[in-house]
C-alpha positions as CSV (number, residue, x, y, z in Angstrom):
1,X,-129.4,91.1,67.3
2,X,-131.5,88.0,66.3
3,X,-132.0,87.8,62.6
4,X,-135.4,88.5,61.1
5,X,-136.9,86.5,58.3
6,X,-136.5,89.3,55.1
7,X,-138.1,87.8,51.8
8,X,-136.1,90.5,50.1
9,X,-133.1,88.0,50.7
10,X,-132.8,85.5,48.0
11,X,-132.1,82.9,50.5
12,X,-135.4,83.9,52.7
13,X,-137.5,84.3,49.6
14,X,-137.2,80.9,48.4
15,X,-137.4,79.2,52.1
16,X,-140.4,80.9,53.1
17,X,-142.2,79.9,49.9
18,X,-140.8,76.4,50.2
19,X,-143.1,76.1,52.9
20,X,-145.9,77.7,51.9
21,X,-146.0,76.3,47.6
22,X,-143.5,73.4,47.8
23,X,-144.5,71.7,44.6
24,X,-145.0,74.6,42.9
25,X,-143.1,74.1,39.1
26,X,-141.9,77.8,39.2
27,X,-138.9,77.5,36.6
28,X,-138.7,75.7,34.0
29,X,-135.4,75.0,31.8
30,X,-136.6,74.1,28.2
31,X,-135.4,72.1,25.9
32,X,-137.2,72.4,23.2
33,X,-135.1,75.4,21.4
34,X,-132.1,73.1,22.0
35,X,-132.8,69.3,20.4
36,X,-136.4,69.9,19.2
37,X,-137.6,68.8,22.4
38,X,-135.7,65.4,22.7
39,X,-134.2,65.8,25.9
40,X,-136.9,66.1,28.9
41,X,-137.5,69.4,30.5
42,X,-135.6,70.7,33.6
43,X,-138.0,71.7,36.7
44,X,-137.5,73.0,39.6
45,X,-140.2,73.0,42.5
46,X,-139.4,75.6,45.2
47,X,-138.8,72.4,47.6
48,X,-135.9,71.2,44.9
49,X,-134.5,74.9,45.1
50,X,-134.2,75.0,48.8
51,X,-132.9,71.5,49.2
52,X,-130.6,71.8,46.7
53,X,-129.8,75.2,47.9
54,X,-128.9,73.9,51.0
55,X,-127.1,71.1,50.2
56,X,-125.2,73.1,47.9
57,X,-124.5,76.0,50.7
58,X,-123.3,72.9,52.7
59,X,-120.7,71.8,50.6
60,X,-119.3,75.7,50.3
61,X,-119.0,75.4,54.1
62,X,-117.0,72.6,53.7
63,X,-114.6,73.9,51.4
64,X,-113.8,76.5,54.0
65,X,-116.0,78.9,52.2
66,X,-116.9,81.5,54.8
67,X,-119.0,84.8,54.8
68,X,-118.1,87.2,52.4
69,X,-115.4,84.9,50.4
70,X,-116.0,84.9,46.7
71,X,-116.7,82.3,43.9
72,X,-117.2,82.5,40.4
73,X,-120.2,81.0,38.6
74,X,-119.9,80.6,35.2
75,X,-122.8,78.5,33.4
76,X,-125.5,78.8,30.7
77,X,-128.7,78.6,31.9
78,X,-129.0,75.9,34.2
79,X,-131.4,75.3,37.0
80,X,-127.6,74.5,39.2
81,X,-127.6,78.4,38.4
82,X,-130.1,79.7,40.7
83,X,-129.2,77.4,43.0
84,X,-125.4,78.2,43.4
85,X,-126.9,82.0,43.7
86,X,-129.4,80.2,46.7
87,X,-126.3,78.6,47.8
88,X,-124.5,82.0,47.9
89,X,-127.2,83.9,49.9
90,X,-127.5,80.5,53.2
91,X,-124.0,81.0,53.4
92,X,-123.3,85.1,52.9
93,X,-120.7,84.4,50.4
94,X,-120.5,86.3,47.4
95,X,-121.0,84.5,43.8
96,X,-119.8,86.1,40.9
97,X,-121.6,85.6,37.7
98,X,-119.6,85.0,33.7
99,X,-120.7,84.8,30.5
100,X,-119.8,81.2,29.7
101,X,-118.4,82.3,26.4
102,X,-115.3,84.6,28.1
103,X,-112.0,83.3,27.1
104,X,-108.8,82.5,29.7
105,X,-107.2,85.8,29.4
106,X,-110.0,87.2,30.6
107,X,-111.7,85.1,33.3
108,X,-108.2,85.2,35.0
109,X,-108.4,88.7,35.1
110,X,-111.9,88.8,36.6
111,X,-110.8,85.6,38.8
112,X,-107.9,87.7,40.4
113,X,-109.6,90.8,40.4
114,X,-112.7,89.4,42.1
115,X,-110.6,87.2,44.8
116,X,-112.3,83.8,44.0
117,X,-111.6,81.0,45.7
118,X,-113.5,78.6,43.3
119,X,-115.7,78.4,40.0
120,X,-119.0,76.5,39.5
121,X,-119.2,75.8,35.9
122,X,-120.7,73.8,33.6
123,X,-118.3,71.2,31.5
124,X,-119.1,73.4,28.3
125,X,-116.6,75.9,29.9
126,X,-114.1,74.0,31.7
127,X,-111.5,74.2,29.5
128,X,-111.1,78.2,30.0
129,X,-111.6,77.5,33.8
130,X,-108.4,75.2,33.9
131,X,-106.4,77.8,31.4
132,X,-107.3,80.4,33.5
133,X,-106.6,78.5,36.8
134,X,-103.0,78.1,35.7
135,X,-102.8,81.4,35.3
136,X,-104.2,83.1,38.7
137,X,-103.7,82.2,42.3
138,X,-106.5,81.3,44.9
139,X,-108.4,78.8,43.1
140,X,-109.1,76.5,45.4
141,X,-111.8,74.5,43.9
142,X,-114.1,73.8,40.6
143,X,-117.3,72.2,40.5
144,X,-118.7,71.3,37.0
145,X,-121.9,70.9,36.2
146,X,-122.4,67.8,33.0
147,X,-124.3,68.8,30.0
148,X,-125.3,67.1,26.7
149,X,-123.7,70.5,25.5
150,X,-122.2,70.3,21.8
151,X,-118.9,72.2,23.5
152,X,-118.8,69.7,26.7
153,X,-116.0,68.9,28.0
154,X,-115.7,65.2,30.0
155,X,-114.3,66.3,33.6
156,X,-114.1,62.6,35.0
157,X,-109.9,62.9,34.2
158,X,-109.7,66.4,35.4
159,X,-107.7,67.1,38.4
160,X,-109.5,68.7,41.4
161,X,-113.1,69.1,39.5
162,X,-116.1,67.6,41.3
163,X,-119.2,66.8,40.3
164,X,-122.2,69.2,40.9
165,X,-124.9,66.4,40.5
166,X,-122.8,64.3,43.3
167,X,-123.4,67.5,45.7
168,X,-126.9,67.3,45.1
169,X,-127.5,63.6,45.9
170,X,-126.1,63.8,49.3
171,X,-128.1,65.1,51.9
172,X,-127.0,67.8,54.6
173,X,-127.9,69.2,57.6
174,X,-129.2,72.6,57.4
175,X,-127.2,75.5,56.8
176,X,-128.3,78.6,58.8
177,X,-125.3,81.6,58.5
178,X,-127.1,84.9,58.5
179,X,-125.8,88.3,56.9
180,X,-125.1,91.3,58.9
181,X,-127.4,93.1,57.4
182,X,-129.3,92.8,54.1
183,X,-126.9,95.0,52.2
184,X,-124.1,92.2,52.4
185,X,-123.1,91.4,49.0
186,X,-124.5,88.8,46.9
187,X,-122.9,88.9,43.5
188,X,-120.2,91.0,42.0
189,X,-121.6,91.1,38.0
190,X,-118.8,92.4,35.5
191,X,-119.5,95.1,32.9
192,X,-119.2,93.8,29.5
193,X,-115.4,96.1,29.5
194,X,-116.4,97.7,26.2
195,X,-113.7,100.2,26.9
196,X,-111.0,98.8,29.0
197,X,-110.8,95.8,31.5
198,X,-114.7,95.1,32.7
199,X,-115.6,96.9,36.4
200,X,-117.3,94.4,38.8
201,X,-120.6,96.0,39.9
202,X,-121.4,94.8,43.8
203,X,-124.9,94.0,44.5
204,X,-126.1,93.2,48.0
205,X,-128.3,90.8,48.4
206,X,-131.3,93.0,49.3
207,X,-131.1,94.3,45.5
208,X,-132.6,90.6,44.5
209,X,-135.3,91.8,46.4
210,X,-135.4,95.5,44.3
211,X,-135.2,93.1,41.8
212,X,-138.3,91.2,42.6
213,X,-140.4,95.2,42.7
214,X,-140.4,95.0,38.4
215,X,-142.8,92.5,38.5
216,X,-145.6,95.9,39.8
217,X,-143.7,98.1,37.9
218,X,-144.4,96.2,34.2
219,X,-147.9,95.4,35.2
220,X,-147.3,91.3,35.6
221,X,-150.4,89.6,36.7
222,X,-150.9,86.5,39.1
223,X,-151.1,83.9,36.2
224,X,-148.2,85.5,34.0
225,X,-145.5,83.2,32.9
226,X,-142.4,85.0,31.8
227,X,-139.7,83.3,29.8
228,X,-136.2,84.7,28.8
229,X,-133.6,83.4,26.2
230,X,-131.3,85.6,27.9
231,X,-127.9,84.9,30.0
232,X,-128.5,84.9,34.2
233,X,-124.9,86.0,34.4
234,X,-126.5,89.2,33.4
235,X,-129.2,92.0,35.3
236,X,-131.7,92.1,32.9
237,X,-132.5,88.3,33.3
238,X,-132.4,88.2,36.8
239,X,-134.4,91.6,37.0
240,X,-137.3,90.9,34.7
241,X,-137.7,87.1,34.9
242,X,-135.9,85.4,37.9
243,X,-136.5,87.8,40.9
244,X,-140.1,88.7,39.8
245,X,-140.9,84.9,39.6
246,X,-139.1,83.9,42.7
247,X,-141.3,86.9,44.3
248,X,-145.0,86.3,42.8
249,X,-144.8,82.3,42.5
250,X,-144.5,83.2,38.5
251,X,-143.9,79.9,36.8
252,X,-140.8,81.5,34.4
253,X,-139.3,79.2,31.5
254,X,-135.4,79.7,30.8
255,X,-134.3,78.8,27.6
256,X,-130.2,77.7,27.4
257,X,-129.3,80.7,25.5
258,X,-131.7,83.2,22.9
259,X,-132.8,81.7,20.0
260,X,-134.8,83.9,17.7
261,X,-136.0,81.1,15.5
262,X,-137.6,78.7,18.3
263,X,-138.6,82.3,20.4
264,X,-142.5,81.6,19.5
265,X,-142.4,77.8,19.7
266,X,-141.2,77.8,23.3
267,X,-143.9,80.6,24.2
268,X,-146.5,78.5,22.5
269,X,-145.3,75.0,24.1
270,X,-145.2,76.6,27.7
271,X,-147.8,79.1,27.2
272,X,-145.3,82.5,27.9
273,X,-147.1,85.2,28.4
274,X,-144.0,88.0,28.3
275,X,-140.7,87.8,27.6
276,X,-137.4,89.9,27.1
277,X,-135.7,91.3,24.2
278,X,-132.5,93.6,24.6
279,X,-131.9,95.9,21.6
280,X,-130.8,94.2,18.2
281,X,-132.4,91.0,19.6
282,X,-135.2,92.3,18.3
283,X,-134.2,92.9,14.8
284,X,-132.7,89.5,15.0
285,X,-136.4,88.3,15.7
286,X,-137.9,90.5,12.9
287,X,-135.4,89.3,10.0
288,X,-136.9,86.1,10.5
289,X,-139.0,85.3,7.4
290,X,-142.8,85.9,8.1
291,X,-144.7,83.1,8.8
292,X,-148.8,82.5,8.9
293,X,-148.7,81.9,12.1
294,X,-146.7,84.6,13.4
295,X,-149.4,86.2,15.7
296,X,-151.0,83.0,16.6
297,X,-149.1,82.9,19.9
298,X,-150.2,83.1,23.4
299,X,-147.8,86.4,24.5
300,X,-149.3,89.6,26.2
301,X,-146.2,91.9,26.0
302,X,-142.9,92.0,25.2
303,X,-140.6,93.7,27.8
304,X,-138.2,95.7,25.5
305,X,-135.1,97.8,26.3
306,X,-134.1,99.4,22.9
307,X,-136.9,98.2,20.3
308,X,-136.1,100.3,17.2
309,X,-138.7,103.3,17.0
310,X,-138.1,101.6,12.9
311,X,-139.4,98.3,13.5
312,X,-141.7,99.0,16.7
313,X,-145.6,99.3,15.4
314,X,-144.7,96.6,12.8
315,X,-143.2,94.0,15.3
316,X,-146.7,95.2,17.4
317,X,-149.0,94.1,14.5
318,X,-147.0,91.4,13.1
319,X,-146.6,89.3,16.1
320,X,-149.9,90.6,18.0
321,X,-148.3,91.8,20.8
322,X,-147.9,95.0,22.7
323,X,-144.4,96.2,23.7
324,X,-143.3,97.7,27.2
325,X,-140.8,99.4,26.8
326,X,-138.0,100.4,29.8
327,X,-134.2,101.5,30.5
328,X,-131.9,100.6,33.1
329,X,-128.3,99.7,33.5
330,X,-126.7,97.3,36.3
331,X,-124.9,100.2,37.8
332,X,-128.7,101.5,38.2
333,X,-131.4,104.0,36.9
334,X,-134.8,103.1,35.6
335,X,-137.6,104.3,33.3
336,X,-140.7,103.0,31.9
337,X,-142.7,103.6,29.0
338,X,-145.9,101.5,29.8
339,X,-147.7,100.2,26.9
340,X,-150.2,102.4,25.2
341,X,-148.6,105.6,26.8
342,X,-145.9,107.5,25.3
343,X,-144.5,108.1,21.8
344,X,-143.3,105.2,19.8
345,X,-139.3,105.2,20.4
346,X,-138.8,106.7,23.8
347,X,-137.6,104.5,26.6
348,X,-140.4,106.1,28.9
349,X,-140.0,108.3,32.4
350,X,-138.1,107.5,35.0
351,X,-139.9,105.7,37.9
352,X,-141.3,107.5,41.0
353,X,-138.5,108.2,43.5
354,X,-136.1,108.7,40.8
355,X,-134.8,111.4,39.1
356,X,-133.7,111.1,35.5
357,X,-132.3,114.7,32.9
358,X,-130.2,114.9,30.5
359,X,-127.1,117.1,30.8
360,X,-124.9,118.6,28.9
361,X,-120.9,118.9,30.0
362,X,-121.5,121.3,32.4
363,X,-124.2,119.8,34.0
364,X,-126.8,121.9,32.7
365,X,-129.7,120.3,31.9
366,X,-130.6,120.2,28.0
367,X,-133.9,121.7,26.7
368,X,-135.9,119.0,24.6
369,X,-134.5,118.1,21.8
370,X,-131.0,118.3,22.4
371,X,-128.4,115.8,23.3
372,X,-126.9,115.3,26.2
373,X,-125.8,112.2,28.9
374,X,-128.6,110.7,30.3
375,X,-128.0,110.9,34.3
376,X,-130.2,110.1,37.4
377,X,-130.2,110.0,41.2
378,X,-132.4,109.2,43.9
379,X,-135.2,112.0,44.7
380,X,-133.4,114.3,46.3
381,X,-130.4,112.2,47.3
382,X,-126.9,111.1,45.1
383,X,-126.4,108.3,43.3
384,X,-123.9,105.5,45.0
385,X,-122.3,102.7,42.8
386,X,-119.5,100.5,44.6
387,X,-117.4,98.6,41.4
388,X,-115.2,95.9,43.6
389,X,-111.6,97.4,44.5
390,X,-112.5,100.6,42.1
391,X,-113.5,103.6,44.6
392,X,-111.7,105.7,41.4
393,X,-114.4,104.6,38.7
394,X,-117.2,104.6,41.4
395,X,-116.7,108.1,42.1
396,X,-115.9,108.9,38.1
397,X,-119.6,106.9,37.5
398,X,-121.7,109.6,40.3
399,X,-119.7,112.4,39.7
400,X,-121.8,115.2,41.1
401,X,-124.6,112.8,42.7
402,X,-125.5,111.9,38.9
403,X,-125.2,108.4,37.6
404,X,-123.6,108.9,34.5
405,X,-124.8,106.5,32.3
406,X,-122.5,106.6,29.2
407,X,-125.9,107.2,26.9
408,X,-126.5,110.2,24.9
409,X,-130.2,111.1,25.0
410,X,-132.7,113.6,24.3
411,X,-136.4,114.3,25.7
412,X,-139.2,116.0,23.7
413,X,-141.3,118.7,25.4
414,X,-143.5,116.4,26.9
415,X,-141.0,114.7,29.0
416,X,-140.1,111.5,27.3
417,X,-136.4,110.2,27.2
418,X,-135.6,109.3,23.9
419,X,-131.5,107.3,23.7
420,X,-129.6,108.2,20.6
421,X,-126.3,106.9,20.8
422,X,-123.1,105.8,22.9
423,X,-121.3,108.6,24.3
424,X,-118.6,108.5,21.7
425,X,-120.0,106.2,19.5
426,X,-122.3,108.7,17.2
427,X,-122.9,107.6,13.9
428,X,-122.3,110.2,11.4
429,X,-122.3,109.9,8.1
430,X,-121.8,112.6,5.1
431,X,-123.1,115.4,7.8
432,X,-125.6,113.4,9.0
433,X,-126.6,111.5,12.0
434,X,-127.2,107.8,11.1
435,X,-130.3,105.7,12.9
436,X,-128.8,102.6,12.8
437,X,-132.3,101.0,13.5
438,X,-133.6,102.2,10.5
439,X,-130.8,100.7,8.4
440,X,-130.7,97.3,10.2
441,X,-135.0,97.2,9.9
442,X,-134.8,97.8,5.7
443,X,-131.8,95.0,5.7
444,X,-133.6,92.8,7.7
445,X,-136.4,92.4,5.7
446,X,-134.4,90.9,3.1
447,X,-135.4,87.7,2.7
448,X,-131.2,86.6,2.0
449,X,-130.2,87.8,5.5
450,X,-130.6,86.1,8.5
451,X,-129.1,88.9,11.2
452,X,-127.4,92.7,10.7
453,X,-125.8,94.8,12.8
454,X,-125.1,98.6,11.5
455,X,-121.6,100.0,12.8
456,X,-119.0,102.7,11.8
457,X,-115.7,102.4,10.5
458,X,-113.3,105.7,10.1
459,X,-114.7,107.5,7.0
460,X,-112.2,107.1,4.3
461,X,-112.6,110.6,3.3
462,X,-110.3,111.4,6.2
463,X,-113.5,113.8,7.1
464,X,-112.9,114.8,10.5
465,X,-116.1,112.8,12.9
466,X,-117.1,111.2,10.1
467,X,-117.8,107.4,9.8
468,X,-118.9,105.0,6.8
469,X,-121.5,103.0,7.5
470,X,-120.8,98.9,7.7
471,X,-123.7,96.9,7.7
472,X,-122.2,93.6,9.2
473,X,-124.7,90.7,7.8
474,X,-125.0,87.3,8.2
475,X,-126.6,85.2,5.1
476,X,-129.7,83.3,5.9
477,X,-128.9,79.6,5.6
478,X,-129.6,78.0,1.8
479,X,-129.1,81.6,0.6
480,X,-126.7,83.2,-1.7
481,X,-125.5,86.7,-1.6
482,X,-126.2,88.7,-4.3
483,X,-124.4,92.2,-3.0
484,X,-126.0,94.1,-6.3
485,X,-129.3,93.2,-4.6
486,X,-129.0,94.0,-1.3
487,X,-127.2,97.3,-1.9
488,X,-130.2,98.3,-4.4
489,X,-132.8,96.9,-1.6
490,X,-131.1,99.8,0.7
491,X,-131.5,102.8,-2.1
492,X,-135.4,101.6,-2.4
493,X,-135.8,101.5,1.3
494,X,-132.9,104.3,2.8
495,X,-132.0,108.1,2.2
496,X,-129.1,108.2,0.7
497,X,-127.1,108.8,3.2
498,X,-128.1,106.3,5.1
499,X,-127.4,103.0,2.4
500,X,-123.9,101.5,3.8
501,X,-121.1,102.0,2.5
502,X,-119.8,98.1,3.0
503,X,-121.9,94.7,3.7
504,X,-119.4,93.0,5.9
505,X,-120.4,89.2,5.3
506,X,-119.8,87.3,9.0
507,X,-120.9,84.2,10.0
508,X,-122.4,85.4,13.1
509,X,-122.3,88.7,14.8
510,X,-120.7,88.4,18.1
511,X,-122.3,89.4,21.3
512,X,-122.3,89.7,24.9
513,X,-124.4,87.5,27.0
514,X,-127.5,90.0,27.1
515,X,-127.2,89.6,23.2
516,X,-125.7,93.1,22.9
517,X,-123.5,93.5,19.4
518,X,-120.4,93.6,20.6
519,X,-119.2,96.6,17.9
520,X,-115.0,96.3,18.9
521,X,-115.1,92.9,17.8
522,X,-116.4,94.1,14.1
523,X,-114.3,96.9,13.9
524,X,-111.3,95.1,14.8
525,X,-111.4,92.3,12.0
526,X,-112.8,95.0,9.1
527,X,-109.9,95.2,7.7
528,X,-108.5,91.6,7.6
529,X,-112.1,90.5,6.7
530,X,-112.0,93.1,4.1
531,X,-108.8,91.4,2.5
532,X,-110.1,88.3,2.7
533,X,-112.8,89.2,0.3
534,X,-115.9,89.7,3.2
535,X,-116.4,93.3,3.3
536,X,-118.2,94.3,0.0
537,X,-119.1,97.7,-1.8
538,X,-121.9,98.3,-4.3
539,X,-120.8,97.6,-8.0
C-alpha cells in the first residue's frame, strides 16, 4: 500500500510546511541566558530543518542504519536536536533521547538496554559517551556536535567521532523510507529510574503528532511564541513547546538549559508569550529577589505542572501572569485546569476521552477527600504502555486497564484532582502531613537563599512512618548564612510542625533534566554532609 502524506509524522510535518512557510524562523536557540547575548542566536527556518533533516537521515543510511535500528541522542538544547529526531522519522529508525548530564555507568546501561548502534552528542558529553562505549557492545558510531560549552570536549583526536556540522555541509539526495504504519517507533525516552534502573518508554512516531493536539488543549493562539528552558530529552518539552510549534508554525525559543535568573530577560528579548515550569522550578523562579520590573514582561500564561497551591496567586500577581495548570506523565494520562476555572492547587480534570479516579488498593475508587493512586484509561477502553524489552513492568504499570501513575491524590466534591505526594514518599512529620510547598515558599522568600528543596530523612525518634524535615538550601551568591535567622524566619512564617528540623547547605540541588529534585541524591549524602559540618539544626 502506497504511503500517504500524515502531518502527524514528525518527518511529514516538517516537509509539508517546508513547502508551504520555508523561511519561516520557527525555533529559535538563544543565547542570551548563556553569555549575555555574546554569541549570535541559533535559527532554524523550516527549509534548514528539512535539509538538514535530510542530509542528516542520509548519512544514517550510510552507516547501515536501517528501519527500526536505534541511536542514542544525547545533547543539550541544540537545533542538531530536532533535527537528529527529523533524521530519525525519514529513515524509520528509532532515536533515543539522554539527559546530557547521565554519567558512564549509566548511559552504558541504557546503551545496552536500548540496542544502539551509535550516539549523536554534543562535545560537552563525549567524554561519558567514550567511557560508556568501552564498556557496551554495538556502538558503531558517534557523531559530536561542537559547542562553546564551558564542559566541551575537543573531539578532533578522538577515534571514530565525526563531525555533525561536516554532515550538514554536504548535500544529499533525498531520503524517502516510509514507516509501516504511523505507530512505528520514534524515540524510546528513559524514566528518570528514581527507584531502580530507568524503564525506556516507546513512543511511536504518531505520538509527535498527539503531541502537536496541546497546543488546542492550553488555548495557544496563532501569534503565540512559546519558549522553554527545559531539556528535549524529556516529554514535557517536546509536548508543550516543540510539537505544538512544529504543528501551528509557532515561532518557539529554546534556551540551552533552565535558567531562572535570565527566565524574563529571554521572554522580554524574544517577546515569549508562554512558557513551561515543572514543579520546584517554580519556587526556584520565586526565590529570586523581587525586582521593579518583575511584571513588566510580555507573557500571557505560564503552563505549570505542579505550581505550589503556596506560592500560586502570589507568583499570579507578582509576575502579571495567569497560570495553566495540567498533569501528565510520559507513560501517559492528562488533565487540565484552564486558567480562571478551578481551585487554586488542583491539577484540573482529565481531558475529554479520558478517564481519570483515584483508587485506593483495591481498586475502589476514593470519595473526595481521601487519598488514593491517581489512575486513568481511555473512555471506556485500558490503558497500554510498551517500556522497551519490559512486558513485566508494562503490565505492572496498567494493571487492571488503569495507568498507575505512582501519585497519591485526592479530589474535592466538585471533581478536581488535587496531587499530594509520591506513592511512598509521604512526608510526615510529628503526626502530621507536611506540604512541602508551603515550607520551600516561606524559605524562599529569604532574601539569603537562592534555591530550596524540602525532603525527609528517617525521624530520629525511631517513630515508626515518621520523617524529619530537611530543607536542602543553597545560599544566594554574596550571602552569608546565618542559620539562627533562617530557622527563626520558618517559626514566623510555619506551624510548628512544619519548621525543618535541618538546613542542609548544598551548592546546588541536583535535578533531572525536566528540573525535577532529584530527592535520592539528598538523602544519600545527609549524612556525610552532615559530618562535614553542612546539615545544620537551630541553636
Amino acid at each position: 500500500m502506497a504511503w500517504v502524506t500524515n502531518e502527524g509524522v514528525l518527518a511529514d510535518m516538517v516537509r509539508t510546511r517546508a513547502e508551504r512557510k520555508p523561511e519561516l524562523d520557527i525555533l529559535t536557540f538563544e543565547h542570551l541566558s548563556l553569555d549575555g547575548g555574546a554569541t549570535p542566536d541559533e535559527v532554524r527556518t523550516y527549509a534548514d530543518l528539512a535539509e538538514n533533516g535530510n542530509r542528516l537521515a542520509a548519512w544514517l543510511v550510510a552507516q547501515g542504519m536501517g528501519k527500526g535500528d536505534r541511536f542514542a541522542l544525547m545533547a543539550r538544547n541544540h537545533p542538531e536536536f530536532v533535527e537528529a529526531m527529523i533524521a530519525a522519522s525519514i529513515t524509520a529508525t528509532i532515536c533515543v533521547p539522554v539527559d546530557p548530564r547521565t554519567k558512564a555507568d549509566k548511559l552504558a546501561y541504557m546503551l545496552s538496554n536500548a540496542g544502539c548502534s551509535g550516539v549523536v552528542c554534543s562535545d560537552s558529553a563525549l567524554d561519558q559517551v567514550v567511557e560508556a562505549r568501552r564498556r557496551t557492545d554495538g556502538i558503531r558510531w558517534v557523531l559530536a556536535i561542537a559547542t562553546d560549552e564551558e564542559d566541551a570536549v575537543g573531539f578532533d583526536s578522538v577515534e571514530g567521532v565525526e563531525s555533525i556540522a561536516a554532515v550538514l555541509d554536504t548535500p544529499a539526495p533525498t531520503i524517502d523510507i516510509r514507516l509501516d504504519a504511523p505507530s512505528d517507533p520514534l524515540q524510546i525516552i528513559y524514566t528518570s529510574g528514581t527507584t531502580g534502573d530507568p524503564k525506556g518508554v516507546v513512543f511511536g512516531n504518531d505520538r509527535f503528532g498527539v503531541y502537536a493536539m496541546t497546543a488546542y488543549l492550553f488555548g495557544y493562539r496563532e501569534d503565540e511564541r512559546p519558549y522553554t528552558g527545559l531539556s528535549l530529552t524529556h516529554g514535557n518539552a517536546q509536548a508543550v513547546t516543540l510539537a505544538p510549534s512544529l504543528a501551528m508554525g509557532l515561532r518557539a525559543v529554546f534556551s540551552r538549559r533552565f535558567t531562572k535568573s535570565k527566565l524574563w530577560d529571554v521572554c522580554r528579548a524574544h517577546g515569549g508569550t508562554t512558557f513551561s515550569l515543572l514543579g520546584g522550578m517554580a519556587t526556584a523562579v520565586y526565590s529570586e529577589p523581587p525586582r521593579p520590573n518583575d511584571a513588566d514582561n510580555p507573557v500571557r500564561f505560564v503552563v505549570s505542572a505542579g505550581m505550589p497551591a503556596a506560592i500560586w496567586e502570589d507568583f499570579e500577581r507578582r509576575f502579571g501572569v495567569d497560570v495553566l495548570e495540567w498533569y501528565g506523565a510520559v507513560e501517559g494520562g492528562l488533565a487540565l485546569k484552564p486558567v480562571g476555572s478551578g481551585p487554586v492547587g488542583s491539577f484540573g480534570r482529565p481531558i475529554p476521552g479520558l478517564e481519570m479516579k483515584v483508587l485506593d488498593d483495591q481498586d475502589v475508587e476514593c470519595p473526595p477527600g481521601v487519598v488514593g493512586e491517581v489512575c486513568s484509561r481511555p473512555a471506556g477502553g485500558s490503558a497500554e504502555v510498551e517500556y522497551h524489552d519490559n512486558p513485566e513492568a508494562s503490565a505492572a504499570k496498567t494493571r487492571g486497564g488503569w495507568l498507575r501513575s505512582g501519585d497519591m491524590g485526592h479530589t474535592d466534591a466538585d471533581g478536581w484532582f488535587f496531587f499530594d505526594y509520591r506513592k511512598g514518599g509521604g512526608l510526615r512529620h510529628n503526626g502530621d502531613f507536611v506540604n512541602p510547598g508551603f515550607v520551600e515558599k516561606v524559605l524562599a522568600e529569604h532574601p539569603h537563599i537562592d534555591d530550596v528543596f524540602v525532603y525527609g530523612v528517617t525521624a530520629a525518634s525511631g517513630a515508626p512512618g515518621e520523617k524529619d524535615v530537611v530543607a536542602a538550601i543553597v545560599v544566594a551568591p554574596g550571602a552569608e548564612l546565618d542559620a539562627a535567622d533562617v530557622f527563626a524566619h520558618c517559626r514566623e512564617g510555619l506551624e510548628s510542625n512544619f519548621v525543618p528540623t535541618y538546613l542542609h547547605v548544598v551548592d546546588e540541588i541536583p535535578k533531572t533534566a525536566s528540573e525535577k529534585p532529584q530527592e535520592r541524591f539528598l538523602v544519600d549524602a545527609f549524612d556525610s554532609d552532615r559530618s562535614a559540618g553542612r546539615v545544620l539544626t537551630a541553636p
